[in-house]
C-alpha positions as CSV (number, residue, x, y, z in Angstrom):
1,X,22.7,-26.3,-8.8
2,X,21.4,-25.8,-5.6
3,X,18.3,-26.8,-3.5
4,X,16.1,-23.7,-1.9
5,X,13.1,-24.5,0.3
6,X,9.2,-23.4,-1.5
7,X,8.0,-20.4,0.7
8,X,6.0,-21.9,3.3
9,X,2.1,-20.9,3.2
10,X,3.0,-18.7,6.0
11,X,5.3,-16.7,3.8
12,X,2.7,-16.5,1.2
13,X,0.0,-15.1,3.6
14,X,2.7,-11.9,4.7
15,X,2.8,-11.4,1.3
16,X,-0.6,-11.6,0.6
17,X,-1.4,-9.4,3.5
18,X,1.1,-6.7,2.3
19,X,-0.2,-6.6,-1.1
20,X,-3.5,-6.2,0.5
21,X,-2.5,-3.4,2.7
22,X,-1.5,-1.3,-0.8
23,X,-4.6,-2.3,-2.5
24,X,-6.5,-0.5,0.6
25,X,-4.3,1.9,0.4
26,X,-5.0,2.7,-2.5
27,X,-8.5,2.3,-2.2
28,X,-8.7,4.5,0.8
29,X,-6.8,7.4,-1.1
30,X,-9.2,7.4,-3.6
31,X,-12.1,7.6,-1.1
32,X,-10.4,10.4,0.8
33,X,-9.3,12.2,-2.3
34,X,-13.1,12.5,-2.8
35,X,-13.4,15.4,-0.3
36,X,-12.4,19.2,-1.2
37,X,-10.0,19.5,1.9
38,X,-7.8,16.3,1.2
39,X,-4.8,16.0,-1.2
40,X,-2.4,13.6,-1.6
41,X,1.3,13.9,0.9
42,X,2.9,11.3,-1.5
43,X,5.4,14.0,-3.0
44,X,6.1,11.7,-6.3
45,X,2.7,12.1,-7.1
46,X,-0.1,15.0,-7.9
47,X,-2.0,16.3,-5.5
48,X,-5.3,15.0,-6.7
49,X,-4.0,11.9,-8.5
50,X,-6.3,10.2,-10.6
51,X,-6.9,6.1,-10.1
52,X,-4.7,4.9,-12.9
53,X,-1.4,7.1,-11.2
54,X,-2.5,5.4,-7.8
55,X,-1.8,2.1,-9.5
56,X,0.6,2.7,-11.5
57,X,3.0,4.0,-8.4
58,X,2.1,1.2,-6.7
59,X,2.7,-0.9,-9.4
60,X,6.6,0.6,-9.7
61,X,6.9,0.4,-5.9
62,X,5.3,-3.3,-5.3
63,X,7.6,-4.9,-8.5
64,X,11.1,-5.1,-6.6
65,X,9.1,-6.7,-3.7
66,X,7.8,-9.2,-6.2
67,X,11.7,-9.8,-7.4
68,X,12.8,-10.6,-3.9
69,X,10.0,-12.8,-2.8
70,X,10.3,-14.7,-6.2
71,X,13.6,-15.2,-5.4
72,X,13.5,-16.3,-1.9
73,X,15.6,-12.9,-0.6
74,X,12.9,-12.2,1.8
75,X,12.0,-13.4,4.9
76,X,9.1,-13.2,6.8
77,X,11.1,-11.0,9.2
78,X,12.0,-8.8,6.6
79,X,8.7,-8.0,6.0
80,X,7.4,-6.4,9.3
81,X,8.6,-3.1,8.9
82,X,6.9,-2.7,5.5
83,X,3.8,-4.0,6.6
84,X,3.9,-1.9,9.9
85,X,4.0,1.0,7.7
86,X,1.5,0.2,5.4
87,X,-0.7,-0.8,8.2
88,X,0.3,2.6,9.5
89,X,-0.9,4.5,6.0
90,X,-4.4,2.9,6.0
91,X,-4.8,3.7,9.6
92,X,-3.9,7.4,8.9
93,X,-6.4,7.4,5.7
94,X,-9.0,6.4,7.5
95,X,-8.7,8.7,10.0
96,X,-8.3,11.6,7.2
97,X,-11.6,10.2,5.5
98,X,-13.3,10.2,9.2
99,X,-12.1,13.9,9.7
100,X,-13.0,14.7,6.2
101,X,-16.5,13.5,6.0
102,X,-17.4,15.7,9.3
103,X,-15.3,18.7,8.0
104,X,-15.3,18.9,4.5
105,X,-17.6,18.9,1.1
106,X,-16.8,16.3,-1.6
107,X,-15.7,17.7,-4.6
């Protein structure tokens, strides 16, 4: 038997702000995936992936996360180099969408 402290709320929000960080990267994948001259760079999935395969990746890539926090093996330490990166992909999909929208006919 042994006695683990309850994540602190502070733990909850860095999870909560990296699972928001996928859903808008998702979302901003499927808005930049709207133009003719973007694809996806994710090399697991298709170049033009539809919604549900946006999910689902994320869904396969978000679960051992999940694991770890439920199990207290994460810290909030641990968790700044994910969410700098994901910070970092809805940056760069913005920009694409920006470039795109000057550049580029929907499809």
């Amino acid at each position: 038997f042994t006695l683990s402290e309850p994540p602190t709320p502070v733990y909850n929000s860095v999870m909560a702000a990296f699972y928001l960080l996928h859903a808008a990267d998702v979302w901003t994948t499927k808005e930049g995936l709207k133009y003719d001259c973007v694809v996806e760079s994710n090399p697991l999935l298709p170049k033009n992936p539809h919604i549900n395969q946006l999910i689902i990746h994320k869904g396969i890539f978000l679960y051992p996360f999940d694991i770890f926090y439920k199990t207290d093996n994460l810290t909030n330490q641990d968790m700044i180099f994910p969410i700098t990166i994901a910070s970092w992909v809805v940056y760069n999909n913005l920009k694409v969408i920006d470039r795109a929208k000057q550049r580029c006919n929907k499809r």
